[in-house]
C-alpha positions as CSV (number, residue, x, y, z in Angstrom):
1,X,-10.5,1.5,6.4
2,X,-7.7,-1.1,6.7
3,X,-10.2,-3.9,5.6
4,X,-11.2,-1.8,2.9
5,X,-7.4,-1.2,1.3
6,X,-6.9,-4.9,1.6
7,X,-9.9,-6.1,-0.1
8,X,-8.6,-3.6,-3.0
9,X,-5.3,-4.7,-2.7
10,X,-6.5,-8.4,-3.1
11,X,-7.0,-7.8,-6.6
12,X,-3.3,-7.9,-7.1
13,X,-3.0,-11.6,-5.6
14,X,-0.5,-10.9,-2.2
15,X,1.2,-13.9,-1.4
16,X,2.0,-10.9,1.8
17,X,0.8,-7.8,2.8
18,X,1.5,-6.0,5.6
19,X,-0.4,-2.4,6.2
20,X,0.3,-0.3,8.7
21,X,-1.5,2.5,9.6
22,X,1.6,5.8,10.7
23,X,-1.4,8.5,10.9
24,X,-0.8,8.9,14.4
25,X,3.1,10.1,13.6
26,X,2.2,12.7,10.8
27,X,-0.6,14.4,13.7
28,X,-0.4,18.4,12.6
29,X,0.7,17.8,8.9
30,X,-1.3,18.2,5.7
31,X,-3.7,15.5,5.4
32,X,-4.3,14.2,9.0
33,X,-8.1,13.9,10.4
34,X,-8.6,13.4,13.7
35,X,-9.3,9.8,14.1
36,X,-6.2,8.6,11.5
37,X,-6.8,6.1,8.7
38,X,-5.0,9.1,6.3
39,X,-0.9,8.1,5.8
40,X,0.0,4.3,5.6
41,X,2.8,1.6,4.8
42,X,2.2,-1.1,2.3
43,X,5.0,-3.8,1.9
44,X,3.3,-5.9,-0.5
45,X,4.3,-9.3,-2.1
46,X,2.7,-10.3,-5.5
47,X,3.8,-12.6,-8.7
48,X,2.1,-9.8,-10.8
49,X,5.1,-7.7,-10.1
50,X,7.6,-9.6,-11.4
51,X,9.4,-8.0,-14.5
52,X,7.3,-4.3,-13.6
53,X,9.3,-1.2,-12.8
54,X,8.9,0.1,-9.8
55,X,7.2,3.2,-10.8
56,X,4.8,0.6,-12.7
57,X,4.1,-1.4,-9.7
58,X,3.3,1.9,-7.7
59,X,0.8,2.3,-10.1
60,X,-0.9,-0.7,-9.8
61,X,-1.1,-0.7,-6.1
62,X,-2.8,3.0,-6.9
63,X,-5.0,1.9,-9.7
64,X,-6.3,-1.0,-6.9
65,X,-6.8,1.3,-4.5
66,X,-9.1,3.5,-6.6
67,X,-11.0,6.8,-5.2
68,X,-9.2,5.7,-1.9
69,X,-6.2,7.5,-2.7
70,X,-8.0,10.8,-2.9
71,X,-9.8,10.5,0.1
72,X,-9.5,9.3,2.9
73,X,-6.2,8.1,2.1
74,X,-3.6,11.1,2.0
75,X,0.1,9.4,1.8
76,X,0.9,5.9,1.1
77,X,4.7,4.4,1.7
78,X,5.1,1.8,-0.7
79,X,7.3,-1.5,-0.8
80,X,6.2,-3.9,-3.9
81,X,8.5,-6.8,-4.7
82,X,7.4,-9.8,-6.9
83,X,8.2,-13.2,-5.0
84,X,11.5,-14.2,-6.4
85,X,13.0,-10.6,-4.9
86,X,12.3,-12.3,-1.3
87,X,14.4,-15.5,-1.2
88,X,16.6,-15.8,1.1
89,X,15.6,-12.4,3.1
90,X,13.6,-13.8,5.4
């Protein structure tokens, strides 16, 4: 599943992306299957953010992900800043 979301997310050119999959921490709550791969983090870093809201960027990270979102995918914790909102923090 996690090489899945990033070949998806690879249509929105990451200069970083880091996914983490937090299934194991939401065992018992709507949405989990046993064996995970259903609640995730995204921090993701792409130029084709720059000047989008954020409610607009969450969209495009959805609209990448596709039929993903409603299954197997159940929650998604999103972080999407364009490149120039990442000088100097790291």
């Amino acid at each position: 599943m996690e090489q899945r979301i990033r070949e998806r997310l690879s249509a929105l050119e990451p200069l970083a992306l880091d996914l983490v999959d937090e299934s194991a921490q939401h065992a018992g709550h709507a949405g989990a299957r046993p064996g995970g791969q259903t609640h995730w983090r995204v921090a993701i870093v792409s130029p084709r953010f720059a000047g989008q809201s954020t409610v607009a960027r969450h969209r495009m990270v959805y609209q990448a992900l596709g039929e993903l979102m409603q299954h197997p995918i159940h929650a998604l914790a999103i972080s999407a800043r364009s490149p120039e909102e990442t000088k100097g923090t790291q």
